[in-house]
Backbone bond lengths (Angstrom), bond angles and torsions (degrees), N, CA, C in turn:
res aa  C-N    CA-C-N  psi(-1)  N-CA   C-N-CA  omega(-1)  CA-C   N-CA-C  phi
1 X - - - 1.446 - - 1.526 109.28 -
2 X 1.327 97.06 142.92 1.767 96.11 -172.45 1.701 109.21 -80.55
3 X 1.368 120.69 154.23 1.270 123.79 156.67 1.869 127.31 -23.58
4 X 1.202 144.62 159.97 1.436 141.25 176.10 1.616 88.11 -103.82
5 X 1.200 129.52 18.20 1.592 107.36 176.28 1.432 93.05 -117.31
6 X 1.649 119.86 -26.50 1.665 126.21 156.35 1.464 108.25 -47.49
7 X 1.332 129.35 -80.73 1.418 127.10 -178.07 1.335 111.23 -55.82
8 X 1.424 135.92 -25.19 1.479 130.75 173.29 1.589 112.21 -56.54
9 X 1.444 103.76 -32.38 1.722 118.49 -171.05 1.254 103.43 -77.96
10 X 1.249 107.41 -45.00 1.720 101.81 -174.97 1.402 124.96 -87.07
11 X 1.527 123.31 -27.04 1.662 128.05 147.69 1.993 100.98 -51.88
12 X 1.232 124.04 -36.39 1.226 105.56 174.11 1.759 117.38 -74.72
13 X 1.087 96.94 -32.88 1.454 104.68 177.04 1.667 115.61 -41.77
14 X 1.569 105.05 -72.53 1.474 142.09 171.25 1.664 94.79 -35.51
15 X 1.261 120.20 -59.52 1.550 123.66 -171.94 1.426 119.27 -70.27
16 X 1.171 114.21 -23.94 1.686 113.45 154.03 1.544 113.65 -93.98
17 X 0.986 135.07 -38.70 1.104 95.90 147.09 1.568 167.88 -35.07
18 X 1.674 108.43 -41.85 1.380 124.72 162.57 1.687 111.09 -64.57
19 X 1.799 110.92 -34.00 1.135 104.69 174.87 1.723 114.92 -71.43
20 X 1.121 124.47 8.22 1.614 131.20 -162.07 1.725 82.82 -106.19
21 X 1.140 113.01 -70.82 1.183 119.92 -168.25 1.292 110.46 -52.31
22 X 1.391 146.03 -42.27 1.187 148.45 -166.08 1.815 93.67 -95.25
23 X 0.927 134.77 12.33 0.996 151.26 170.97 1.817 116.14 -94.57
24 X 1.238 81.57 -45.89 1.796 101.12 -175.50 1.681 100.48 -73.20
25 X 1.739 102.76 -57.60 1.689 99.20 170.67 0.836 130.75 -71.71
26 X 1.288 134.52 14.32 1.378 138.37 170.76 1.560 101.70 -82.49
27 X 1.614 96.31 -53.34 1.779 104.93 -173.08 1.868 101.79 -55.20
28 X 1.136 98.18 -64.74 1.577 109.27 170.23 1.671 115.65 -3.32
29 X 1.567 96.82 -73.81 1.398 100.52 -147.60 1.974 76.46 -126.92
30 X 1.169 137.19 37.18 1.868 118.03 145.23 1.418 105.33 69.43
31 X 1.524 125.68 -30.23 1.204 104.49 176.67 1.372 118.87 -161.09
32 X 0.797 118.71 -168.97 1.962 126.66 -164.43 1.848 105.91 -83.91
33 X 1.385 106.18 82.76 1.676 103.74 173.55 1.444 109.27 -90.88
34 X 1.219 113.82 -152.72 1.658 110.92 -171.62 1.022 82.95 -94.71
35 X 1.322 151.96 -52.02 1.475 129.58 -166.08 1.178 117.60 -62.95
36 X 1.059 133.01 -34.22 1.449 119.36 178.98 1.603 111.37 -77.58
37 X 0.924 115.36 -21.49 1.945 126.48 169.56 1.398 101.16 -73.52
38 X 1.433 114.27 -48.13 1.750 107.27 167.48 1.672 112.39 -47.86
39 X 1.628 109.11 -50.47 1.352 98.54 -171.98 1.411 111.87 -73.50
40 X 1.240 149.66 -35.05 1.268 140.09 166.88 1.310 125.90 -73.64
41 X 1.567 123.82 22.15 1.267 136.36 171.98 1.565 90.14 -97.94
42 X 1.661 107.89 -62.31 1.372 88.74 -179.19 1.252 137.87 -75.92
43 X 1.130 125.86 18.28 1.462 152.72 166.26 1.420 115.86 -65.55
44 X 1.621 107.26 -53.90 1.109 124.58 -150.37 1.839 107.15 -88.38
45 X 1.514 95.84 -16.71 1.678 114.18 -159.73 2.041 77.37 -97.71
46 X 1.149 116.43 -56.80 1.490 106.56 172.91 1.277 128.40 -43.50
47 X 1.176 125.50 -44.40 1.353 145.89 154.00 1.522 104.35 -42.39
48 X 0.903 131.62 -50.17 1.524 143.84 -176.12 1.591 102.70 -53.06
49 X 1.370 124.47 -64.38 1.388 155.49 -86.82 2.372 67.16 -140.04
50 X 1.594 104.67 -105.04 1.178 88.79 159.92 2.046 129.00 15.44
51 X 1.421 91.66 -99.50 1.665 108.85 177.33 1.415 115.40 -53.63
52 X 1.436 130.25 -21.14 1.278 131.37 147.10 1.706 112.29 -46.69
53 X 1.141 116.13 -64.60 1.940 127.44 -174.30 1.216 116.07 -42.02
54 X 1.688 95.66 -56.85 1.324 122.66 168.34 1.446 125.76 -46.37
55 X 1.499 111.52 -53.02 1.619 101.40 160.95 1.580 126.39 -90.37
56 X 1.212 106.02 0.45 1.795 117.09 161.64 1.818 119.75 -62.43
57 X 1.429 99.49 -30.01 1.005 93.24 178.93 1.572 133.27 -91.00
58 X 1.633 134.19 9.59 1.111 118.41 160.11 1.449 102.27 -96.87
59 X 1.606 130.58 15.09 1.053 106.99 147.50 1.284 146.73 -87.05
60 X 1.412 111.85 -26.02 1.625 130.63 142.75 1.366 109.47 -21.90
61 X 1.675 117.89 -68.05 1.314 110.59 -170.85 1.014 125.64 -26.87
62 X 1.934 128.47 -64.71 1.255 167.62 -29.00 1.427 70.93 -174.67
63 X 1.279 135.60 -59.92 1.650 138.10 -127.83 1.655 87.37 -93.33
């Protein structure tokens, strides 16, 4: 099983990404449709998800 500072990187990864993309459809199409609110929902839940790993991991150390 990988490290929580491995999966912290890659839920962060994933979460700038969706923010890139919903970034792109915004430019795309001028304004805020459900898809681009879809993509920064799931951004935002990655981001979430991320900052979970992130504080999982000085407890790992500990052990």
């Amino acid at each position: 099983m990988k490290s929580p500072l491995f999966w912290g990187m890659v839920y962060l990864f994933m979460a700038f990404s969706f923010v890139f993309f919903a970034i792109q459809q915004k430019g795309r199409t001028g304004e805020w449709d459900l898809f681009t609110i879809a993509l920064v929902a799931i951004a935002a839940y990655d981001f979430m998800i991320a900052l979970r790993y992130f504080r999982m991991k000085p407890k790992t150390e500990d052990k």
